[in-house]
Structure formats: C-alpha cells, structure tokens
C-alpha positions as CSV (number, residue, x, y, z in Angstrom):
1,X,28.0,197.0,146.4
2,X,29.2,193.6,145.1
3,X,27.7,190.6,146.5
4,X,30.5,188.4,147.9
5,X,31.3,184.9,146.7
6,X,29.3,182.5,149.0
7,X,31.8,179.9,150.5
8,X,32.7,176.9,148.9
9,X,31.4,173.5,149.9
10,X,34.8,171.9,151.1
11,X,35.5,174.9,153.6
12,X,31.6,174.7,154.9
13,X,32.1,171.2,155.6
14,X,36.0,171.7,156.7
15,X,34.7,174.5,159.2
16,X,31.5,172.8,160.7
17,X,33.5,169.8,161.2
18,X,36.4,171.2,162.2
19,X,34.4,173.7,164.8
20,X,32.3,170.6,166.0
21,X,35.5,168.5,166.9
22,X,37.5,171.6,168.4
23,X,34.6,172.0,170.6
24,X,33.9,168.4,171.3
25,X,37.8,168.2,172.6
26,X,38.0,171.6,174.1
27,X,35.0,170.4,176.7
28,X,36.5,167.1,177.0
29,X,40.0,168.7,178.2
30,X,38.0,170.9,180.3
31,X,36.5,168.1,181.9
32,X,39.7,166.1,182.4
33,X,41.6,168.9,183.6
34,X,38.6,169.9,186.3
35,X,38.5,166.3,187.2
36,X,42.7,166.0,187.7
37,X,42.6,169.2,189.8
38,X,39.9,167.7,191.7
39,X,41.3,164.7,192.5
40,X,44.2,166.1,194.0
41,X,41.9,168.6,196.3
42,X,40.6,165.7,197.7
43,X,43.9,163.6,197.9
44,X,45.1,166.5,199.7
45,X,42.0,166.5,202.5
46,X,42.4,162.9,202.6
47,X,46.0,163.3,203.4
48,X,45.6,166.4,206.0
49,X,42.7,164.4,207.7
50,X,45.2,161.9,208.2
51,X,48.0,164.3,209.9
52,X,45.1,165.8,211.8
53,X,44.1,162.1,213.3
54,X,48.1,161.4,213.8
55,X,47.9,165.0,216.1
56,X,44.7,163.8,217.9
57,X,46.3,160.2,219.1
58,X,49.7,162.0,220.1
59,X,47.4,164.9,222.3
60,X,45.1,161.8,223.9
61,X,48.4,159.8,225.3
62,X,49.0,162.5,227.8
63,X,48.9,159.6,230.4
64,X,52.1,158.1,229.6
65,X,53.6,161.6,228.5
66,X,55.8,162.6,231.4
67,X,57.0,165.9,230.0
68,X,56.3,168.6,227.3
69,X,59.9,167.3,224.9
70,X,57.7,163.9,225.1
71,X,54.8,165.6,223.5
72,X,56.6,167.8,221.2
73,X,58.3,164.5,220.2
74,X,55.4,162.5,219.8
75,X,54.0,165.4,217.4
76,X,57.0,165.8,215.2
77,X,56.7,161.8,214.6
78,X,53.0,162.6,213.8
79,X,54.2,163.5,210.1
80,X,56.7,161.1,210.2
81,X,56.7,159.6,206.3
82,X,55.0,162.5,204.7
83,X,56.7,165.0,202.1
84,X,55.5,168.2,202.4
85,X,52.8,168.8,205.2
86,X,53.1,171.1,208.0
87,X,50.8,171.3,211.4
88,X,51.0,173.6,214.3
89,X,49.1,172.9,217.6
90,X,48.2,176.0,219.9
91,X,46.6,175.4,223.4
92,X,43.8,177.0,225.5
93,X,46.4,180.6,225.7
94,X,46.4,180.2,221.7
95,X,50.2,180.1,222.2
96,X,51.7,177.4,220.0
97,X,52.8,174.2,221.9
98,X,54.0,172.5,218.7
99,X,54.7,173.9,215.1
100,X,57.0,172.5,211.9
101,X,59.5,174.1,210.0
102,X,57.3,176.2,207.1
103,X,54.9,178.3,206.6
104,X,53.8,181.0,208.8
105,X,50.7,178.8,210.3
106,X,50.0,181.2,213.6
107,X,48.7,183.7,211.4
108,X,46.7,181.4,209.4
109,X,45.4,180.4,213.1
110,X,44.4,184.2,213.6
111,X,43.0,184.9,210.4
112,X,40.9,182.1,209.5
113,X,38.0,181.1,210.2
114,X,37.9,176.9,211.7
115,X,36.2,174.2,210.5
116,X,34.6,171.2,212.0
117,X,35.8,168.1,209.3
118,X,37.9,168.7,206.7
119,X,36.6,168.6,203.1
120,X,37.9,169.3,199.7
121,X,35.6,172.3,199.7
122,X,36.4,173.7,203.1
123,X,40.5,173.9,202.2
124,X,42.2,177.5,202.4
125,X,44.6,178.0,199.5
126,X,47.3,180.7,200.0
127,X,50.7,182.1,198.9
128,X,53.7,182.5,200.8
129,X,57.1,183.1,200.1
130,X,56.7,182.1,196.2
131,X,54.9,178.9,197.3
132,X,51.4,177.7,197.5
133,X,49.7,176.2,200.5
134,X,46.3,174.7,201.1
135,X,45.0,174.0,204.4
136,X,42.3,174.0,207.4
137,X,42.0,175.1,211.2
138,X,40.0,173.1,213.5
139,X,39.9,173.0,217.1
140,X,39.5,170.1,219.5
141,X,38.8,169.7,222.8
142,X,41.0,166.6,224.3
143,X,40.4,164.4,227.4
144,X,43.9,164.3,229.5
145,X,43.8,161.8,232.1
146,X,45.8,159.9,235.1
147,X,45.6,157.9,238.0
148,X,43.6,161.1,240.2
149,X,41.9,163.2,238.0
150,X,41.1,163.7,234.1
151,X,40.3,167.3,232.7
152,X,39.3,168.6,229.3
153,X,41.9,170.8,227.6
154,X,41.3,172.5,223.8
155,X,43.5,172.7,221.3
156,X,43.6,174.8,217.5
157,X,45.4,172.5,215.3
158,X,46.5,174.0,212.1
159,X,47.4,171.3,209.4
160,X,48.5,172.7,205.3
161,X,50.1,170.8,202.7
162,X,52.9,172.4,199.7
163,X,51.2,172.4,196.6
164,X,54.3,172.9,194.4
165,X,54.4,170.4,192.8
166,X,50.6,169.5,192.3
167,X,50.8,172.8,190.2
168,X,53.7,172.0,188.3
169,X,52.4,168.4,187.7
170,X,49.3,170.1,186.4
171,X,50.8,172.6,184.4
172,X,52.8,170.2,182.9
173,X,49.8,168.0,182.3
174,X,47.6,170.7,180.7
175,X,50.4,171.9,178.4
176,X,50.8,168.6,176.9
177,X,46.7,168.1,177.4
178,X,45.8,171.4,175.1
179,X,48.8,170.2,173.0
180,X,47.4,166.8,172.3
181,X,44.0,168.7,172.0
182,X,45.2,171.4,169.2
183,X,47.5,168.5,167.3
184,X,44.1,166.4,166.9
185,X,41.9,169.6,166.0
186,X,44.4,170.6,162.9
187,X,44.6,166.7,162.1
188,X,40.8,167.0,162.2
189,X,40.2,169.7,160.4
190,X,42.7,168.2,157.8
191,X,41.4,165.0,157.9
192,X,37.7,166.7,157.3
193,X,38.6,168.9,154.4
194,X,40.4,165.9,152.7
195,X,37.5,164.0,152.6
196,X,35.4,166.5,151.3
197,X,37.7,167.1,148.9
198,X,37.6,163.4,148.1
199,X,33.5,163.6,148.4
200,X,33.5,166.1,145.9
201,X,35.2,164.4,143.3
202,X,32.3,162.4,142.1
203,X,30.8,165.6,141.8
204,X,33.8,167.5,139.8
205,X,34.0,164.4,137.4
206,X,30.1,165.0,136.8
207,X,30.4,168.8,136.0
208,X,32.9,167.6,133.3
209,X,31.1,165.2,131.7
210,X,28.3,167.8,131.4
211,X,30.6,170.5,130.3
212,X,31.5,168.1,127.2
213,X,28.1,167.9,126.1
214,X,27.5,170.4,123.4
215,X,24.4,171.3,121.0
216,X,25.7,168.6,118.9
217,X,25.5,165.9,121.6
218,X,22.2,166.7,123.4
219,X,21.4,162.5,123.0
220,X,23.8,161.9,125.6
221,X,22.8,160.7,129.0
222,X,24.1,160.4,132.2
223,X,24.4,157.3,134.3
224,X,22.8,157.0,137.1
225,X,24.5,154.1,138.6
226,X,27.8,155.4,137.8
227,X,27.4,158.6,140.6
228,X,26.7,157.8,144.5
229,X,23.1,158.2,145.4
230,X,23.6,161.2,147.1
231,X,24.2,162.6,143.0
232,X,21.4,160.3,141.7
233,X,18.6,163.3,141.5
234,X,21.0,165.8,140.7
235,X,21.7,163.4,137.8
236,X,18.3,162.2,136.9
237,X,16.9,166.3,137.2
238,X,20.0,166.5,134.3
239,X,18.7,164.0,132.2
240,X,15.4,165.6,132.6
241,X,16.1,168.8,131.5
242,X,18.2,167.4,128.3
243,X,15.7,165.6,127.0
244,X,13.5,168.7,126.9
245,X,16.4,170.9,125.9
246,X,16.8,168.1,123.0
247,X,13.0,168.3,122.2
248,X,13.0,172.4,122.3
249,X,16.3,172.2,119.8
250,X,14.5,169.7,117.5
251,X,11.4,172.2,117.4
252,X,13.2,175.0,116.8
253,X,15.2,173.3,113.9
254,X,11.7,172.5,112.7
255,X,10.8,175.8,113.2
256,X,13.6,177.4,111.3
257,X,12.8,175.0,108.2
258,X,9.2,175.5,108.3
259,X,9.9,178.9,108.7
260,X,12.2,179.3,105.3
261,X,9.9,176.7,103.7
262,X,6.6,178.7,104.6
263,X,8.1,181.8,103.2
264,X,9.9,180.6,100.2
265,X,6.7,179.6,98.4
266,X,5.1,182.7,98.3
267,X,8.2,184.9,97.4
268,X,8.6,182.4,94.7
269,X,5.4,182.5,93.3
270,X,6.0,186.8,93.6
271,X,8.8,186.6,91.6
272,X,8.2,184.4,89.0
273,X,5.0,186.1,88.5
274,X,6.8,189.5,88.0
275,X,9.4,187.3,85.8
276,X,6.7,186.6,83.4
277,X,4.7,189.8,83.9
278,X,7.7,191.2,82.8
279,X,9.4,189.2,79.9
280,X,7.4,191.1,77.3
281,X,4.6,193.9,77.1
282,X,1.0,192.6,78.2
283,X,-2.0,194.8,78.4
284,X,-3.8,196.2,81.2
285,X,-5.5,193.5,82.2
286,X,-3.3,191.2,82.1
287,X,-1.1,192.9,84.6
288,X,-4.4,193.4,86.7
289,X,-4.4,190.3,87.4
290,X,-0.7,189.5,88.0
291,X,-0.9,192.1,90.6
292,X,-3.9,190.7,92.2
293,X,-2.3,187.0,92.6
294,X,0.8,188.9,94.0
295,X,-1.5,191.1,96.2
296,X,-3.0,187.5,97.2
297,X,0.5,186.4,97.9
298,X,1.4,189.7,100.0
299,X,-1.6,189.0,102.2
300,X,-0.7,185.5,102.7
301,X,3.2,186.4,104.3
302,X,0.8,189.2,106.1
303,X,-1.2,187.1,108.0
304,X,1.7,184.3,108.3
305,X,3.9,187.0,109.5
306,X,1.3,188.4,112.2
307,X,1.1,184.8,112.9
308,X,4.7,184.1,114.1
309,X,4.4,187.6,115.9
310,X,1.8,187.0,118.4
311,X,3.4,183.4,118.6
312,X,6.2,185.1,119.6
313,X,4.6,187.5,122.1
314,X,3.1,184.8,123.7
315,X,6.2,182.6,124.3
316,X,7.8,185.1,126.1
317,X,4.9,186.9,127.9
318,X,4.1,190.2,126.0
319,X,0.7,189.6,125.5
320,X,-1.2,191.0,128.4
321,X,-4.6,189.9,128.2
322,X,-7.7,191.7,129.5
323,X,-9.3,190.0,131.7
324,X,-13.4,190.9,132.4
325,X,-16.8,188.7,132.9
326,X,-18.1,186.8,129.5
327,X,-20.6,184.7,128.5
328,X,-19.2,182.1,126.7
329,X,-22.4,180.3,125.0
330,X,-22.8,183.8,123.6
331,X,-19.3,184.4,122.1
332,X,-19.8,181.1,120.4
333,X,-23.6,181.9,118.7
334,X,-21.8,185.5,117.6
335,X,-19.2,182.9,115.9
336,X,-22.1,180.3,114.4
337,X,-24.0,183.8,112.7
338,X,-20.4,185.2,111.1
339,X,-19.7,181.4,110.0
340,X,-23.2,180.6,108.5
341,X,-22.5,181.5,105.6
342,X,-19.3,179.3,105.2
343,X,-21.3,176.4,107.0
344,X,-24.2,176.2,104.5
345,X,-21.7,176.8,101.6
346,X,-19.8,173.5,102.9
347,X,-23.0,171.9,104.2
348,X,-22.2,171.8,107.6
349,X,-24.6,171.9,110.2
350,X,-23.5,174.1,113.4
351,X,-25.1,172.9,117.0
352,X,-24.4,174.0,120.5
353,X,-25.7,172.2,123.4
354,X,-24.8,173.0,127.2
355,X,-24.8,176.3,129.3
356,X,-22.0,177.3,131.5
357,X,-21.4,180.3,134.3
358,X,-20.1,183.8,133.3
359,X,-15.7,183.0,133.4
360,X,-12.9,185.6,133.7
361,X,-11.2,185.9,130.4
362,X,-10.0,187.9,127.2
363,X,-12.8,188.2,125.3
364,X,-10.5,189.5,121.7
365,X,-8.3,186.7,122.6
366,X,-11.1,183.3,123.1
367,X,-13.0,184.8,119.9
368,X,-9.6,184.5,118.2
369,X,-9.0,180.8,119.5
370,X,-12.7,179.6,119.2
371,X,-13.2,181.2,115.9
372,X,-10.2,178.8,114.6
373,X,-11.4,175.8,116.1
374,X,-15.0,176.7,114.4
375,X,-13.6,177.1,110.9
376,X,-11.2,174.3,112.0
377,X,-13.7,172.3,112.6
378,X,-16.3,173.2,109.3
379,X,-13.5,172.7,107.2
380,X,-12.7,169.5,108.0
381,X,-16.5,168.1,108.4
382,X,-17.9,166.0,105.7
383,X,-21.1,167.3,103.8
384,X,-24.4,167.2,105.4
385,X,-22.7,166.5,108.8
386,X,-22.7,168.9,111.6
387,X,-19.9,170.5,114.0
388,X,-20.8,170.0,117.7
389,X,-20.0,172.6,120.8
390,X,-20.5,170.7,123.8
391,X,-20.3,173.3,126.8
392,X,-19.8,172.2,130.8
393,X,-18.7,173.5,133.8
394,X,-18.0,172.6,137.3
395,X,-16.9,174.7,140.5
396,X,-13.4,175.9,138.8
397,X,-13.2,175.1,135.4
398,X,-15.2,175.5,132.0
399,X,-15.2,172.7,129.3
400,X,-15.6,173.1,125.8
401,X,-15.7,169.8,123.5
402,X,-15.8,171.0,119.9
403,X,-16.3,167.9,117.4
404,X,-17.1,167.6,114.0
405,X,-16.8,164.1,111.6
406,X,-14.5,164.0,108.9
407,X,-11.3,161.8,107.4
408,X,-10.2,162.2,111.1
409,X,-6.9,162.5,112.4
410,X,-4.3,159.3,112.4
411,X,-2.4,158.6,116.2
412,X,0.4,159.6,114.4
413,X,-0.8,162.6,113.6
414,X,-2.3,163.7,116.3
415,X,0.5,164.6,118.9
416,X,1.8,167.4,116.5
417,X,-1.7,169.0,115.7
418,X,-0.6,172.0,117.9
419,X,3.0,172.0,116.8
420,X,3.6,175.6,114.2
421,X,3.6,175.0,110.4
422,X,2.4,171.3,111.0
423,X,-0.8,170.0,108.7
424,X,-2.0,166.9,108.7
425,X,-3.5,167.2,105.2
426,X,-0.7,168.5,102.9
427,X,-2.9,169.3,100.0
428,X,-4.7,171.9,102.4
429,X,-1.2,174.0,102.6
430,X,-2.4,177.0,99.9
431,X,-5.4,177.5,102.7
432,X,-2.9,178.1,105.5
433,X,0.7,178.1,107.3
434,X,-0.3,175.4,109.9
435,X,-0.5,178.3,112.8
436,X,-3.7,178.1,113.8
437,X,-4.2,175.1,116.2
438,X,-0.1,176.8,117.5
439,X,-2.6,179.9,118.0
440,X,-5.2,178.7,120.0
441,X,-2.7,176.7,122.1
442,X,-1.3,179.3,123.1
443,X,-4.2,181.6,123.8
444,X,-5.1,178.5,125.7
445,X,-2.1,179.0,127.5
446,X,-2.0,182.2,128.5
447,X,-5.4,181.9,130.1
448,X,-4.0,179.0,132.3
449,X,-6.3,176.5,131.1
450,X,-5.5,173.3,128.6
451,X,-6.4,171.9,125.7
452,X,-6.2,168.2,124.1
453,X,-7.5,166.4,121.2
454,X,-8.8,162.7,120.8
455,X,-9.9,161.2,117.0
456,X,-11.4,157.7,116.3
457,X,-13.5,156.6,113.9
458,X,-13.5,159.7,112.3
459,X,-15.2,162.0,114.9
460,X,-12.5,164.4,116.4
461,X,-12.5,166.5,119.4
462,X,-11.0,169.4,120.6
463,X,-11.6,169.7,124.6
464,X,-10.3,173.1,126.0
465,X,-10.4,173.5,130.0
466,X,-10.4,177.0,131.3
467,X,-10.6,178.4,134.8
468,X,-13.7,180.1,135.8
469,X,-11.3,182.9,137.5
470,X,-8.3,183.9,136.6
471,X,-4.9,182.5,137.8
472,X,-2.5,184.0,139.8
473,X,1.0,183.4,138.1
C-alpha cells in the first residue's frame, strides 16, 4: 500500500490553531451560558423569597383582619407589582384559602416534597400547559392573635414563577452566543492559515533560490541575514553542505582528469611503440624487447586499474573486511624482512621501537596499507638515514608514527598527500599513479581509525590511529 502524503505545514498549523481557539471559545461560551442560566435561578429564588415574605406579613396581620375577603385581599396585593408569579396558601385541612390565576399549584402541593428556605438549588422546574414553571413548597406555622387569646395556625404556601421568557431570552442569547462563537472560529482559523501562509513565504522564496543553483553555480551562498532566524540553521546546514558538495565536484573533476591523464601515458607509449615496431621488419630481438616495455606498460594500467577498483569498493562499502586478533609489531617485522632488501639497496636503515596490545583488524588489508607507507617511507629517505615505526597504545586506540628524513613535504603539499593521482615529486610519476597514500586512507577508513601527516625540517610523519576493537557502524 502507498504511503499517504503527510500533511502540509500550513494546514498543521491552520488545524492546531484553529482546534486550540474553537476549544478556547467553545468552554468560554459554556461558561457564560452556565453562568446566565444561573443568574436567573437565583434571580428567580430571590424574587419567590420575596412573594413568600409578602404572604407571611399578610397571614401575621390577622388582628386587624375582620373577615376571610380581608385576607384573601391582602394576599392578592401580596404580588401586587410582579409579572408572572403565582402563590397558593392552603391551611391546617390542606384546603386552599388563597390561590392566583395559573398553574395548577394544589397538585404541586400534593406531590412535592417542602422545603425549609428557598434556594436556587432547591427550586422545582415543571411543565404545564406548553409553559414552564419553577418553584417551592414550604410550610409555616403562624402566630394569630387578639385582645383574648393567640393560637398557632400552619399554613403550606406554594409560590412558582413563569419561566417563558427566561427561556426565550436564553435561547435567543445562545443562538447569537454560538453564532458570535462559530463567526470568530472560521475568522480564526482564516486568520491562522493566512499567516502561515505568510510565514512560509520566507521559506518558499528560499526553496527557489536553491532550486536556481545548478552544478555550474555551486560558489553561491546564501544569506543568512536575509532569512528570519527561525531559517538561519536551515540556511547555514545549506551552506554547509555546498561547500562540500563544491569540494566533492572539484575532486571528482580532478579525478576525471587524472584519470584520462594517468591512462593516456601508457596507451601512448603502447602505441607508439607498436608504431615503430611496426614501420619496417626488425628481428627477433628487437621485437622482444618492444613487447617487454609494452608488457611493462600493461602491468602498469593493471595495477593502476586494481587501484581505482578497490578505491572504488571502498567509497561505497563493498569491501568487507575480516576482522580477527593481530599482533601488529609482528605484521610490521614480516614487512622490514620482505623490504630488506630494497632498504640496504637504497641505504636505508629500518627501526621499530614500542609494543602494543593484540587489536581487532584485517590483517590482508593493514599489510596492504603499512606495506605502502614502508616503501613510502624508504623511498623517500636520504642515504644512510633510517625509517622509524614508533608503536603506542592506550585503552582504545593503537598509534603508529612512521617517519623517515628526506626533501620533506612543503605545507602546500601536504593537505593533498592522500588525495588520488596526486605526487608531490613529479619526476617520481613512471614509479607510480599517486594511489597509494588514497589506499591506505582508505583502508584506514574502513577500519574506523585516522590518519594525518606532519613534515618540518625534513623529517615527515605518518600517524595512523586505530581502535583496539572494532566499531560498530
């Protein structure tokens, strides 16, 4: 199955900001419309408590109350100046002595339960006749007295209040609330993907300037100061990276004319040799030897070829070494016996001081490296002077300093020892393609460990670090 497209950056930041405020105003309308719906609960109590203590005064005045039309009187006045409240009071009998036009409020008497105070909490909501009512039962027990005797007599009182048009007020209210809400979410949300389309255009304008540069134009830099600093790294990580893709280019131009340089001697020594050879008849001998400096020739390419080959395998991790326990000091005094000979013919002396541990490594491929540094090394050492192995090692790392006096190596010179097809002494080109010190770079390379050169006064030095164990990649 295909992997989908991740999303872009403008609707990441266009959702989570558009999510975030949604929310953020979703719990604030929440809040406001609990609050409003609150309020009027307890404007509502407030308001019954009020009819309730109206009810209470008219009951206590029984004294100057000569007749029951008095008291009913005195009770209708009780909700004199209020829209929309109803009470009924019931005596000892639970028949009702006093009720207002409304709602059924005897069978609220029988049905719920009464309360002591009223509270917002405590109100009874209910339905009836396509309206909505909120209310309380309490009962009270009132003190009637005159000029011979005063006697306790209780009461039910049953106060409500219409809420109408509290509901339509709030439903009003929250329609325009969530309307408000949702108008200032989608201005949000555009406001939010706007600007990140607006923060991303530092950010487009970059990817063109870097889609202009071609292989032609890998001197070209970015600015730095000319981004936000959110895009500095992201700019300085490009510069980065085109200087070394600038330096690999360069190389591998070098490379390519080394390359047709390195091979166009010998072919052209092959065939003018085979030119002459054959321009007229020459004996046996003669071509003998013609054949013999082509053969010389041939082996040349050969070992240039096999060269550029493991080169190759190396830079892109073909090579698998075999890694096993070795003695170095050992490896290095088989190398001094095989290169006596050349030694004593150049008058070179060949020393090795220093011991080191048993190390992990590829025992073919660190003959290969140390046996070019050796001959390196001889063939570049003055008569009667000597070539030095210095060996050390420490808790992780062995360290072999191989130094020998000669004409040295100029500062100039010496950053490019290790580049392919370089020499530092042209007239030494017949001996070699300039691969070796490339060679034992990368062997060097592939057994994670490093390698540097330093040359003054005519003594140079090859130091090669290498890891007691091997490295995990």
């Amino acid at each position: 199955m295909k992997n989908s497209r991740p999303a872009s950056l403008v609707l990441r930041v266009t959702v989570l900001v558009g999510l975030a405020t949604t929310l953020s105003l979703v719990a604030l309308g929440l809040f406001v419309q609990q609050s409003i719906a609150l309020h009027f609960v307890e404007q509502e109590a407030e308001e019954l408590q009020v009819i309730v203590d109206s009810v209470l005064t008219s009951l206590t005045l029984s004294e100057n109350r000569d007749s029951a039309t008095e008291l009913a009187r005195d009770l209708e006045g009780a909700v004199a100046g209020h829209h929309g409240v109803y009470f009924m009071v019931a005596g000892e009998s639970g028949s009702p002595i006093f009720a207002t036009p409304g709602p059924d409020l005897m069978k609220i008497a029988r049905t719920v339960p009464s309360i002591a105070t009223i509270e917002s909490q405590s109100l009874y909501a209910w339905n009836e006749s396509g309206s909505a009512y909120s209310g309380a039962v309490l009962n009270f027990a009132v003190t009637e007295s005159n000029d011979l005797n005063s006697r306790s007599q209780d009461y039910k009182i049953v106060v409500a209040a219409s809420m109408n048009e509290h509901f339509e007020f709030l439903s009003d209210f929250n329609r325009t609330l969530w309307s408000i809400i949702a108008g200032i979410s989608l201005f949000a949300i555009l406001a939010a993907w706007i600007a990140a389309r607006q923060a991303h255009a530092p950010l487009h304008s970059l990817s063109t300037k870097i889609r202009n540069i071609s292989s032609d134009q890998l001197d070209a830099r970015l600015e730095e100061s000319r981004v936000p600093v959110e895009l500095e790294e992201l700019v300085l990580s490009f510069n980065t990276m085109i200087v070394r893709m600038e330096d690999v280019f360069e190389r591998l131009s070098n490379f390519s004319a080394d390359i047709a340089h390195e091979l166009r001697t010998p072919i052209t020594n092959i065939i003018t040799q085979t030119e002459v050879s054959l321009s007229k008849a020459r004996g046996v001998e003669e071509y003998r030897e013609i054949l013999y400096s082509n053969l010389e020739e041939y082996e040349h390419l050969a070992k240039m070829i096999g060269d550029m080959l493991f080169l190759a395998q190396t830079d892109n991790g073909l090579i698998q070494p075999t890694f096993k326990h070795l003695k170095l000091a050992d490896e290095i005094k088989e190398l001094f016996d095989y290169y006596e000979a050349f030694a004593e013919e150049r008058q070179v002396n060949l020393e090795l001081y220093g011991e080191c541990p048993e190390m992990f490594g590829d025992k073919d491929l660190l003959r290969r490296a140390l046996s070019n540094l050796i001959s390196n090394a001889i063939d570049h050492t003055s008569p009667n002077r000597s070539v030095v192995i210095n060996l050390d090692s420490n808790e992780d790392s062995v360290k072999v300093a191989i130094e020998n006096t000669g004409t040295g190596i100029t500062p100039e010179q010496l950053p490019r020892i290790f580049d392919r097809f370089y020499q530092a002494d042209p007239s030494r080109q017949r001996e070699g393609a300039g691969l070796g010190l490339a060679i034992v770079n990368s062997i060097i390379k592939v057994h994670k460990g490093s390698i540097d050169a330093t040359s003054a006064n005519g003594v140079t030095c090859i130091v090669i670090n290498l890891p007691l164990q091997e490295k995990s990649t």
